[in-house]
PDBQT receptor file of N, H, CA, C and O in Angstrom, charges set to zero:
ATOM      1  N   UNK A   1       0.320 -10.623  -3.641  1.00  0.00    +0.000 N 
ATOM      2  CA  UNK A   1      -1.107 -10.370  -3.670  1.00  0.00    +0.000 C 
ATOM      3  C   UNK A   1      -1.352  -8.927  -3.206  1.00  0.00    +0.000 C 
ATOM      4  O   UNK A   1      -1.250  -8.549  -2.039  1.00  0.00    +0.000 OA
ATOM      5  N   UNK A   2      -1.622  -8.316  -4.052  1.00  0.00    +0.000 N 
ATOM      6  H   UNK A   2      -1.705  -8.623  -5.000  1.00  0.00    +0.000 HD
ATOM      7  CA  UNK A   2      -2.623  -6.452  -3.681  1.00  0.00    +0.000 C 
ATOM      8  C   UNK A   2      -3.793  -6.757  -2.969  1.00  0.00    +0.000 C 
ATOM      9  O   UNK A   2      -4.611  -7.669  -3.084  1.00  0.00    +0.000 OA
ATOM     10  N   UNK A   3      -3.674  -5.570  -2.027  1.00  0.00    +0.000 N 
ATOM     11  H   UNK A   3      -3.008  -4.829  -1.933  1.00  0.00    +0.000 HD
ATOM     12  CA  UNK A   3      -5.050  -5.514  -1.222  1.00  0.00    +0.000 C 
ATOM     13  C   UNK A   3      -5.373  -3.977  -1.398  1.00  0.00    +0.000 C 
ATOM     14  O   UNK A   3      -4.543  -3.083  -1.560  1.00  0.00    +0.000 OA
ATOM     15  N   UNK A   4      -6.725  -3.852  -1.336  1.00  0.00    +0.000 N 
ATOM     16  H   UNK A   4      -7.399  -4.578  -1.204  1.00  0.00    +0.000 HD
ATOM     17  CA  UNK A   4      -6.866  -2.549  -1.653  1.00  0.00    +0.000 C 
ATOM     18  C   UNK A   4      -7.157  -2.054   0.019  1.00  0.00    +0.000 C 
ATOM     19  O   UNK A   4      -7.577  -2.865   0.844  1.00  0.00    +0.000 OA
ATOM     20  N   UNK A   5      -6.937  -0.963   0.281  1.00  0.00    +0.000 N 
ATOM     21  H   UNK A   5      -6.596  -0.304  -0.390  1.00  0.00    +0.000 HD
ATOM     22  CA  UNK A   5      -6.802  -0.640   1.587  1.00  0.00    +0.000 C 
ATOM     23  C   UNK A   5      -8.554  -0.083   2.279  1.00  0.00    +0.000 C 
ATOM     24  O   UNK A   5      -9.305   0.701   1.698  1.00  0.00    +0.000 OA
ATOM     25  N   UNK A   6      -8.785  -0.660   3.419  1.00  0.00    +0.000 N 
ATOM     26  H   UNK A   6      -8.175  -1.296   3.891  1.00  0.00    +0.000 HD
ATOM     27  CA  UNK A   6      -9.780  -0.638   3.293  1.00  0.00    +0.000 C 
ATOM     28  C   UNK A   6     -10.550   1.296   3.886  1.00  0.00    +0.000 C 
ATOM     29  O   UNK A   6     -11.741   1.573   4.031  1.00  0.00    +0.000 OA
ATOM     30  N   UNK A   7      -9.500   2.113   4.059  1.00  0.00    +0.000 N 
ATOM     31  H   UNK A   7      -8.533   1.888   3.942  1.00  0.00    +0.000 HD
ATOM     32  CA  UNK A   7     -10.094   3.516   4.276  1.00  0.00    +0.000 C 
ATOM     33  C   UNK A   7      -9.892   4.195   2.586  1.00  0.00    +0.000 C 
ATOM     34  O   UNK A   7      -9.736   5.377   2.280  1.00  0.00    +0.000 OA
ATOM     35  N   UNK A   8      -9.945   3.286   1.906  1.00  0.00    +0.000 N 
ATOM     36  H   UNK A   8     -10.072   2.326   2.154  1.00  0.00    +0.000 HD
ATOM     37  CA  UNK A   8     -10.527   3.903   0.225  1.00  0.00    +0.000 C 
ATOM     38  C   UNK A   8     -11.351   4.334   0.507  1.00  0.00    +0.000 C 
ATOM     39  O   UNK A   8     -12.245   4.212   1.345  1.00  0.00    +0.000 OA
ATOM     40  N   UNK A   9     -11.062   4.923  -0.263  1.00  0.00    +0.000 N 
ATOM     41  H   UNK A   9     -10.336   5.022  -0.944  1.00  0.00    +0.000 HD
ATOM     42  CA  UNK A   9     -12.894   6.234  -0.680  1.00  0.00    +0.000 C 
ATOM     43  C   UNK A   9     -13.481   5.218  -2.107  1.00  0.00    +0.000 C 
ATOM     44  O   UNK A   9     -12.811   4.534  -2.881  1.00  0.00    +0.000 OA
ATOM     45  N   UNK A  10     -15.054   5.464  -2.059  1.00  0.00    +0.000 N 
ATOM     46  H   UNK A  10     -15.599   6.019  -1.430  1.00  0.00    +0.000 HD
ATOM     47  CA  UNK A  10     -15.460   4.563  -3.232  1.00  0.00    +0.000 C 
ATOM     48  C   UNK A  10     -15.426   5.446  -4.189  1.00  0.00    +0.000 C 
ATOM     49  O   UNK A  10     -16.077   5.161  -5.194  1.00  0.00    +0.000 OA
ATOM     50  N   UNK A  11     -14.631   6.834  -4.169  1.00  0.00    +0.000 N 
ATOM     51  H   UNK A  11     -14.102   7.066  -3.352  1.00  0.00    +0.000 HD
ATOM     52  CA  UNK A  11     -14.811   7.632  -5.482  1.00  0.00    +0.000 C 
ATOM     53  C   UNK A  11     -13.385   7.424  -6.727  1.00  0.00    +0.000 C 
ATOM     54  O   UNK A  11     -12.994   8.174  -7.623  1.00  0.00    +0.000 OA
ATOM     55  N   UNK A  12     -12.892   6.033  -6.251  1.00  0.00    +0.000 N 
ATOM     56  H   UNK A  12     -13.209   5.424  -5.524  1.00  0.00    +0.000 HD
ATOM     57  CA  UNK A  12     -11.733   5.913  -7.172  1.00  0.00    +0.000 C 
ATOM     58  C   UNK A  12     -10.080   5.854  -7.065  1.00  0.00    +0.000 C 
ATOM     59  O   UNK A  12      -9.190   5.241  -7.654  1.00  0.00    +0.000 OA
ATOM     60  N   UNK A  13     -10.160   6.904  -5.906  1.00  0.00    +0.000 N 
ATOM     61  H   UNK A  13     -10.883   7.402  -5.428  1.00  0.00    +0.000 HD
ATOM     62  CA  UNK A  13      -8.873   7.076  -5.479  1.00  0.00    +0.000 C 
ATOM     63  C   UNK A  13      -8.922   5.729  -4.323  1.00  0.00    +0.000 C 
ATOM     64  O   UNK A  13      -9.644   5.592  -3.336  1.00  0.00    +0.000 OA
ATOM     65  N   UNK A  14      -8.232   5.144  -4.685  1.00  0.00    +0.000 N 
ATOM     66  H   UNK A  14      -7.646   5.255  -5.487  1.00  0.00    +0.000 HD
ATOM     67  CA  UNK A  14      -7.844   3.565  -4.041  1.00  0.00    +0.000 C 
ATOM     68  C   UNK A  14      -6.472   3.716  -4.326  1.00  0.00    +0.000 C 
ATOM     69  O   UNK A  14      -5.893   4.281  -5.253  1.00  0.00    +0.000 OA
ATOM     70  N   UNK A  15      -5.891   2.818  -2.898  1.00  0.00    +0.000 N 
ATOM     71  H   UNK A  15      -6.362   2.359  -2.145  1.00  0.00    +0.000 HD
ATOM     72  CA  UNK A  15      -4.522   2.867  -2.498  1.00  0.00    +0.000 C 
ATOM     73  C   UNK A  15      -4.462   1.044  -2.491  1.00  0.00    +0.000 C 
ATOM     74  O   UNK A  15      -5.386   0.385  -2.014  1.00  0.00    +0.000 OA
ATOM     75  N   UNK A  16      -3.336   0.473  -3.044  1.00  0.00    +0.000 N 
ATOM     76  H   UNK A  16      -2.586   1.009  -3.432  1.00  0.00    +0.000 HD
ATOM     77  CA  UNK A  16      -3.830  -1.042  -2.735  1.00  0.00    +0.000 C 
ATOM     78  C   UNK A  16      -2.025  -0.746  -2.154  1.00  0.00    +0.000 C 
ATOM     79  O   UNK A  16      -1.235   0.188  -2.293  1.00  0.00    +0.000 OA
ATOM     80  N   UNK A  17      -1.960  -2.383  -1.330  1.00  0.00    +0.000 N 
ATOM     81  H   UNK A  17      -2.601  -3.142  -1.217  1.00  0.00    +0.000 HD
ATOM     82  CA  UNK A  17      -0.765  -2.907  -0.747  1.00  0.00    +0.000 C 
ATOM     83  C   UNK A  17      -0.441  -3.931  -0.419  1.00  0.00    +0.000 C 
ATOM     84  O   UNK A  17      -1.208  -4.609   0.266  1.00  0.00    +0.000 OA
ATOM     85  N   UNK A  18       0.747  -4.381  -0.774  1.00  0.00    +0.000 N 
ATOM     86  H   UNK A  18       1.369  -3.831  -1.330  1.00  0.00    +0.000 HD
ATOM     87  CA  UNK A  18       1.263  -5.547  -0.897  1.00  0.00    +0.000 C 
ATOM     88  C   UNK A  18       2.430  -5.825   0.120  1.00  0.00    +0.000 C 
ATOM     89  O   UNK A  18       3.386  -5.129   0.464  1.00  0.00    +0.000 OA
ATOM     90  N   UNK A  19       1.982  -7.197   0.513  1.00  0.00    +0.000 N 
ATOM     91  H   UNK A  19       1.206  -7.762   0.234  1.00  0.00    +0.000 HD
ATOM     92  CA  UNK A  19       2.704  -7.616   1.774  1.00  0.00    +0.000 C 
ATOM     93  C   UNK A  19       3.607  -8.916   1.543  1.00  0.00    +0.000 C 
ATOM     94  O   UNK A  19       3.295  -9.878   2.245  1.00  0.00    +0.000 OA
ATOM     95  N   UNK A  20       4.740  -9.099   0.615  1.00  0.00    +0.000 N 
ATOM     96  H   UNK A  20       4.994  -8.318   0.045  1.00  0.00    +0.000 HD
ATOM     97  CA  UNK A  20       5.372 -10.014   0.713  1.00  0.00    +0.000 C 
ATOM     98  C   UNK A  20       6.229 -10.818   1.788  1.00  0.00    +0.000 C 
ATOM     99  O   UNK A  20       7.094 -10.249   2.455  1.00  0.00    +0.000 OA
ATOM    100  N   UNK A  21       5.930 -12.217   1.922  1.00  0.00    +0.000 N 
ATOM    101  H   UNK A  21       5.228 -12.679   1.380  1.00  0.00    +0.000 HD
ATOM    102  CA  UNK A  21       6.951 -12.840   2.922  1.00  0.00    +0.000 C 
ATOM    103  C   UNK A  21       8.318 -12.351   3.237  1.00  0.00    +0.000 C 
ATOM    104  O   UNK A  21       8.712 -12.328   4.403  1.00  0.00    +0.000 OA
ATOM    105  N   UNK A  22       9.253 -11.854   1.976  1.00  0.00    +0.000 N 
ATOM    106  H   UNK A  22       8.932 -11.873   1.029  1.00  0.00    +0.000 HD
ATOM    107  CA  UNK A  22      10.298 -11.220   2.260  1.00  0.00    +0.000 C 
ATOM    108  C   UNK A  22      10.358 -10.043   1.426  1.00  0.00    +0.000 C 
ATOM    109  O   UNK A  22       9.554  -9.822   0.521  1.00  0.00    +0.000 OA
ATOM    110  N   UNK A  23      11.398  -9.230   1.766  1.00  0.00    +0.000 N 
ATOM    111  H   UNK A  23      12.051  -9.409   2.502  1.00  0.00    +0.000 HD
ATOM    112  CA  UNK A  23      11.211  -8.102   1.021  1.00  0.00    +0.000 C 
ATOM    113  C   UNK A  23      10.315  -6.923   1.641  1.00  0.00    +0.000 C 
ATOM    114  O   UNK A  23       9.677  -6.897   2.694  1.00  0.00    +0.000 OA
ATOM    115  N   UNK A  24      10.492  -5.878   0.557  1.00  0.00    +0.000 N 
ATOM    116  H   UNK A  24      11.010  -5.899  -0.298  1.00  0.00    +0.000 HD
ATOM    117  CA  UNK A  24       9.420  -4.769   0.612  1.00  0.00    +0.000 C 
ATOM    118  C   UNK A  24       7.837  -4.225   0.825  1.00  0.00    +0.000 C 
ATOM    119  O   UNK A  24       6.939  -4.472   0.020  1.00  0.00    +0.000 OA
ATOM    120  N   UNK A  25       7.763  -3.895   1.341  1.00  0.00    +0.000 N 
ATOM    121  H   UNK A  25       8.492  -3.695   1.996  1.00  0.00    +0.000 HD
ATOM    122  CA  UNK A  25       5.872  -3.730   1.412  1.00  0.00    +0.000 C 
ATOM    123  C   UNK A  25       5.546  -2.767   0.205  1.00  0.00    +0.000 C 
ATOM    124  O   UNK A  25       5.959  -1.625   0.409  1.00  0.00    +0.000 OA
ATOM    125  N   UNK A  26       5.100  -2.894  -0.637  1.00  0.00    +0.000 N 
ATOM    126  H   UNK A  26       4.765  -3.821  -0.803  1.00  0.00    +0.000 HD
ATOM    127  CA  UNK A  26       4.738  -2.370  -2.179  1.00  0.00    +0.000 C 
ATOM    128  C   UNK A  26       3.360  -1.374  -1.585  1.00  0.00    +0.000 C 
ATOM    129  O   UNK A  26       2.511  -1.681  -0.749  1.00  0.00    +0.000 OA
ATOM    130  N   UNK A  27       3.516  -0.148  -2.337  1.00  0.00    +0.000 N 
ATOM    131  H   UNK A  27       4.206   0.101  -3.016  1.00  0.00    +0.000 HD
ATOM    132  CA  UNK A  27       1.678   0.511  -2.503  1.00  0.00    +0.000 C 
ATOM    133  C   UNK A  27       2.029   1.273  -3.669  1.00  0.00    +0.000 C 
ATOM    134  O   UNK A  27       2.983   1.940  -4.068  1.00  0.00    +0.000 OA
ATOM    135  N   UNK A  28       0.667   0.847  -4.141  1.00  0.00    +0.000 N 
ATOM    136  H   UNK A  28      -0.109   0.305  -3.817  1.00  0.00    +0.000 HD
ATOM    137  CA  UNK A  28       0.616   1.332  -5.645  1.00  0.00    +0.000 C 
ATOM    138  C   UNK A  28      -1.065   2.377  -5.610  1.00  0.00    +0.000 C 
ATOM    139  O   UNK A  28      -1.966   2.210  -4.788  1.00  0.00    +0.000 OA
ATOM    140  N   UNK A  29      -1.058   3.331  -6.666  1.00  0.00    +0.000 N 
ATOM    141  H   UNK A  29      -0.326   3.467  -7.334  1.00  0.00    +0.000 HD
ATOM    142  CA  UNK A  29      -2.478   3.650  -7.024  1.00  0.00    +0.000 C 
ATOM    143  C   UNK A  29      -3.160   2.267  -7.768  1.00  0.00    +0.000 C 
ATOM    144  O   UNK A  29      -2.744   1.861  -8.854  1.00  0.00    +0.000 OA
ATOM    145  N   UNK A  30      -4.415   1.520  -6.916  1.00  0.00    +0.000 N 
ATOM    146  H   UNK A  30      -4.752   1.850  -6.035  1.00  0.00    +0.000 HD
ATOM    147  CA  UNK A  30      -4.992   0.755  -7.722  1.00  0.00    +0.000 C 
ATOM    148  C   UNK A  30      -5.594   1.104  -8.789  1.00  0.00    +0.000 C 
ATOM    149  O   UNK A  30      -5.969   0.095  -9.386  1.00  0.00    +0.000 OA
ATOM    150  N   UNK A  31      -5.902   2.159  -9.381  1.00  0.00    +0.000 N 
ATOM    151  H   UNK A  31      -5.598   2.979  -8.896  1.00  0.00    +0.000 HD
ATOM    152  CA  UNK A  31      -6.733   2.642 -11.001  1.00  0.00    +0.000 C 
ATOM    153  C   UNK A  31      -5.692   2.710 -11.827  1.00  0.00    +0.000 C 
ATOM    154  O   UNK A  31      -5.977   3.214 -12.913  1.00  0.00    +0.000 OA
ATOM    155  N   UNK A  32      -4.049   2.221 -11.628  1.00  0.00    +0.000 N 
ATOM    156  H   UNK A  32      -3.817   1.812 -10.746  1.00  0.00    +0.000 HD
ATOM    157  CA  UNK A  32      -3.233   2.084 -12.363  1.00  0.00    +0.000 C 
ATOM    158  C   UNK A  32      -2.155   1.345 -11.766  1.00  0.00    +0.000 C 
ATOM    159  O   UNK A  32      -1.227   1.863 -11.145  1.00  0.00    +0.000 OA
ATOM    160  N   UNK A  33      -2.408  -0.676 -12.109  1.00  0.00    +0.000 N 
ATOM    161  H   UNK A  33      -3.162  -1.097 -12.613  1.00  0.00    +0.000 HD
ATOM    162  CA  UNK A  33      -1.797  -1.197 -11.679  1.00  0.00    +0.000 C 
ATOM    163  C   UNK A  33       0.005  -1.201 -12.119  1.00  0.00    +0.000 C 
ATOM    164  O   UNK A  33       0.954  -1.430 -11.369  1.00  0.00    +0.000 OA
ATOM    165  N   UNK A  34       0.016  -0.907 -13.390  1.00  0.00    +0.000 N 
ATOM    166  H   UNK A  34      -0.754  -0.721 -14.000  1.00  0.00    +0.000 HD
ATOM    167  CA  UNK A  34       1.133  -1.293 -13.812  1.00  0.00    +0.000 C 
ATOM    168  C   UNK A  34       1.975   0.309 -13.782  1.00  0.00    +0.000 C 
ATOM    169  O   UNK A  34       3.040   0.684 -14.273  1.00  0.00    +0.000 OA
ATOM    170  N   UNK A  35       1.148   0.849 -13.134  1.00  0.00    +0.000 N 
ATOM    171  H   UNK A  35       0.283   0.545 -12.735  1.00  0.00    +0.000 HD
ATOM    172  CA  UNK A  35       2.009   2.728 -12.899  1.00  0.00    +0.000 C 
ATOM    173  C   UNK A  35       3.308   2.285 -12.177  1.00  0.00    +0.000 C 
ATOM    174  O   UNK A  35       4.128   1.367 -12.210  1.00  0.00    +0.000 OA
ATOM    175  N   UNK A  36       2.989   3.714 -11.345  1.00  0.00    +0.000 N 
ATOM    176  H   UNK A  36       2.323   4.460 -11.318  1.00  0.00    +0.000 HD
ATOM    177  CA  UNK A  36       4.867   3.334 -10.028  1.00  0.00    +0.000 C 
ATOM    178  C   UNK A  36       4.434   3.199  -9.168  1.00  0.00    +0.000 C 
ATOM    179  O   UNK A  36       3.546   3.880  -8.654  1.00  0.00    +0.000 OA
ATOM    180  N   UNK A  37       4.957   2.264  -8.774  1.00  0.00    +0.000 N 
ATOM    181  H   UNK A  37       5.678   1.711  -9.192  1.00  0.00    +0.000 HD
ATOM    182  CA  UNK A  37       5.337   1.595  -6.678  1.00  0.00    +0.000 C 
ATOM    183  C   UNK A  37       6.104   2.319  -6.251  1.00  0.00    +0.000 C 
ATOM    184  O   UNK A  37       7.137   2.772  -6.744  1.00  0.00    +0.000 OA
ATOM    185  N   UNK A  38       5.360   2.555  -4.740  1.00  0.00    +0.000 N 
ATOM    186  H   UNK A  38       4.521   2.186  -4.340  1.00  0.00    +0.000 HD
ATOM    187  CA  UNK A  38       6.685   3.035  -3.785  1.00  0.00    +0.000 C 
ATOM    188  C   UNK A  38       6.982   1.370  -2.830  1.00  0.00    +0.000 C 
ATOM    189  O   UNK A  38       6.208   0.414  -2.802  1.00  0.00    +0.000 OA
ATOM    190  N   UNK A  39       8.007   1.458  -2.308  1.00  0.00    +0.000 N 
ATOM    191  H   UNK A  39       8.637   2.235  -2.331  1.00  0.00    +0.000 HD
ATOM    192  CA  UNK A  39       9.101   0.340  -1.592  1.00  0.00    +0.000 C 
ATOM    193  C   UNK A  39       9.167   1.071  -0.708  1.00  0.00    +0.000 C 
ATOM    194  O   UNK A  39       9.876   2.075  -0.773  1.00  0.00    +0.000 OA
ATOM    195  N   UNK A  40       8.273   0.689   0.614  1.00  0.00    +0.000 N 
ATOM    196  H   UNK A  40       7.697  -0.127   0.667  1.00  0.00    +0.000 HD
ATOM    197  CA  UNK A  40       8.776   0.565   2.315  1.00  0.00    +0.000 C 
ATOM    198  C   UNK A  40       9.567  -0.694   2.707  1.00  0.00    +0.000 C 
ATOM    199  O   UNK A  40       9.361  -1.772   2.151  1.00  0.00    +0.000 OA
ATOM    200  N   UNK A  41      10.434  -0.536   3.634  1.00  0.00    +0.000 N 
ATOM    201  H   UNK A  41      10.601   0.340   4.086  1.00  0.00    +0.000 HD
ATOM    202  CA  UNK A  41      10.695  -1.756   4.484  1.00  0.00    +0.000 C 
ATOM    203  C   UNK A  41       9.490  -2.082   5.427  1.00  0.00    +0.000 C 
ATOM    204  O   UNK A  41       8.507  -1.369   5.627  1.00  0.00    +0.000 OA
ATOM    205  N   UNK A  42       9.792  -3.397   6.005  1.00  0.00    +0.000 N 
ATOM    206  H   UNK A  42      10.591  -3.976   5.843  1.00  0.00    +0.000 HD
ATOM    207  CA  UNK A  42       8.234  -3.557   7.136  1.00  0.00    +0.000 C 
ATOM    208  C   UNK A  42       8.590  -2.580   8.231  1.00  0.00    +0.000 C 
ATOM    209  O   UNK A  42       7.629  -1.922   8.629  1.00  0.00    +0.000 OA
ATOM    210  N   UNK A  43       9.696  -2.347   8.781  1.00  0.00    +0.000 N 
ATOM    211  H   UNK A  43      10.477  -2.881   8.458  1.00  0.00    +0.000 HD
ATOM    212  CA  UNK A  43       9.379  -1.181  10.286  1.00  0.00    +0.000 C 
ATOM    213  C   UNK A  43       9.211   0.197   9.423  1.00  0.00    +0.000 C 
ATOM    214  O   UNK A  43       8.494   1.039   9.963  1.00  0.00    +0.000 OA
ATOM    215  N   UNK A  44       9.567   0.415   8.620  1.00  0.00    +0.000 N 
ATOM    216  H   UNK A  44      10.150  -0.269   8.182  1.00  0.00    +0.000 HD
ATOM    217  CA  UNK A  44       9.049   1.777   7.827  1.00  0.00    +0.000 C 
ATOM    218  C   UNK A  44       7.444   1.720   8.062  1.00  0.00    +0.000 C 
ATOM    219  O   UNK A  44       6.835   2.422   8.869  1.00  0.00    +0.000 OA
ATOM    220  N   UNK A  45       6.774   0.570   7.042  1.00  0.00    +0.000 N 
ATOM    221  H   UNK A  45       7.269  -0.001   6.387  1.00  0.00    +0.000 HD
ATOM    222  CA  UNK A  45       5.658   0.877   7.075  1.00  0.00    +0.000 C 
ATOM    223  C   UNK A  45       5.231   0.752   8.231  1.00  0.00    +0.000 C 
ATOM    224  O   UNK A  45       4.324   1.549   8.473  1.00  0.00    +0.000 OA
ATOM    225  N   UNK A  46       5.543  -0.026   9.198  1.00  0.00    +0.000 N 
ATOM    226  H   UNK A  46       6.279  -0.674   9.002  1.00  0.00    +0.000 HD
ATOM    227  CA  UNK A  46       4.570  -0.408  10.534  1.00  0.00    +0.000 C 
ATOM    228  C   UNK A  46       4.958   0.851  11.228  1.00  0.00    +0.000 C 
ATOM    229  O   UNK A  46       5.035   0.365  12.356  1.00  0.00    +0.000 OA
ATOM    230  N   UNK A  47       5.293   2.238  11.414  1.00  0.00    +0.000 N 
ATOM    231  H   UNK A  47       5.231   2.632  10.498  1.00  0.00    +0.000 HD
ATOM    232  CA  UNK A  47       5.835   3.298  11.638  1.00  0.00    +0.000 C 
ATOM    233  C   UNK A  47       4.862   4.023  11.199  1.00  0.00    +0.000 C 
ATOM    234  O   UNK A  47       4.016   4.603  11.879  1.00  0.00    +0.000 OA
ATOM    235  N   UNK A  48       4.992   3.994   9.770  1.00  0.00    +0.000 N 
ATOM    236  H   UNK A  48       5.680   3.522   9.218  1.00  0.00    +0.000 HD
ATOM    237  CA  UNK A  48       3.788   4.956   9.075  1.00  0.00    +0.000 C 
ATOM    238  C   UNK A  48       2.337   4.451   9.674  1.00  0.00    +0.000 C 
ATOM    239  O   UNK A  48       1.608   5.225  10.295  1.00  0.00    +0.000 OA
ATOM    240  N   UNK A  49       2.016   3.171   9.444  1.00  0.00    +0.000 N 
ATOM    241  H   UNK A  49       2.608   2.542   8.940  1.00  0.00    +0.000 HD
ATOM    242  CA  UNK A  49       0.551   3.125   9.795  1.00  0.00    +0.000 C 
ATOM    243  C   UNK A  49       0.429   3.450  11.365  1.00  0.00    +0.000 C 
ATOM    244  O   UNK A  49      -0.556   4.183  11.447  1.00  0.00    +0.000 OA
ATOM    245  N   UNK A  50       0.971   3.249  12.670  1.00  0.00    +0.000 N 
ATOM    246  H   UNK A  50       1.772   2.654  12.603  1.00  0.00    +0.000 HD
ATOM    247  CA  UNK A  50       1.451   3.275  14.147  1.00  0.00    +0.000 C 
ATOM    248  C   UNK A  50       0.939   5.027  13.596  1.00  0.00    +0.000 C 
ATOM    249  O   UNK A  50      -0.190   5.391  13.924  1.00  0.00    +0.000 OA
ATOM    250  N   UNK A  51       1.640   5.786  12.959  1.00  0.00    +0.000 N 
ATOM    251  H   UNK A  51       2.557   5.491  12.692  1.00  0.00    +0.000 HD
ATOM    252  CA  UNK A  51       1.411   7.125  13.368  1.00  0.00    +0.000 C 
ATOM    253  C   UNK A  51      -0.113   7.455  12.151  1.00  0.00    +0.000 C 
ATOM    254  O   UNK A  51      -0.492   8.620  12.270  1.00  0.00    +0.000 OA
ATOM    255  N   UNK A  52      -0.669   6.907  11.447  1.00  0.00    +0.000 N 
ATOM    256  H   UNK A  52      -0.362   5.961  11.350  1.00  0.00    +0.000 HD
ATOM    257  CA  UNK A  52      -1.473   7.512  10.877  1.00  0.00    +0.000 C 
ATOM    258  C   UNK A  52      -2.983   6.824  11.806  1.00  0.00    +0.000 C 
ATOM    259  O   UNK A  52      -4.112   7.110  11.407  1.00  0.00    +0.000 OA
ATOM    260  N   UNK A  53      -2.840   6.233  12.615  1.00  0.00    +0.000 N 
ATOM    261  H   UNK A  53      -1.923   6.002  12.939  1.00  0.00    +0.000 HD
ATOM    262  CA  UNK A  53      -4.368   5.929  13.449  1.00  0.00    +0.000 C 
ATOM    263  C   UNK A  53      -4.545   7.254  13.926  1.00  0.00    +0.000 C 
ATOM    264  O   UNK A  53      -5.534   7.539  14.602  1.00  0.00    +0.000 OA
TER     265      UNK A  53
């Protein structure tokens, strides 16, 4: 399931992300679902978001 992240801007540029039980944490540009994913691990991403507050 994609979530679109909620510090989107309403001008389009939307970031969505996906949180599977196992595996990779997915983020894609939502205005192009079927474009390219990037693949974090979960302490990757929980790293990235920890330093982007």
């Amino acid at each position: 399931m994609w979530r679109t992240s909620s510090y989107s801007a309403d001008n389009g540029s939307c970031v969505a992300v996906n949180f599977p039980a196992a595996g990779p944490v997915g983020v894609r540009d939502s205005k192009n679902p079927s474009g390219p994913r990037l693949a974090f691990s979960a302490s990757a991403w929980a790293g990235f978001v920890k330093r982007s507050k």
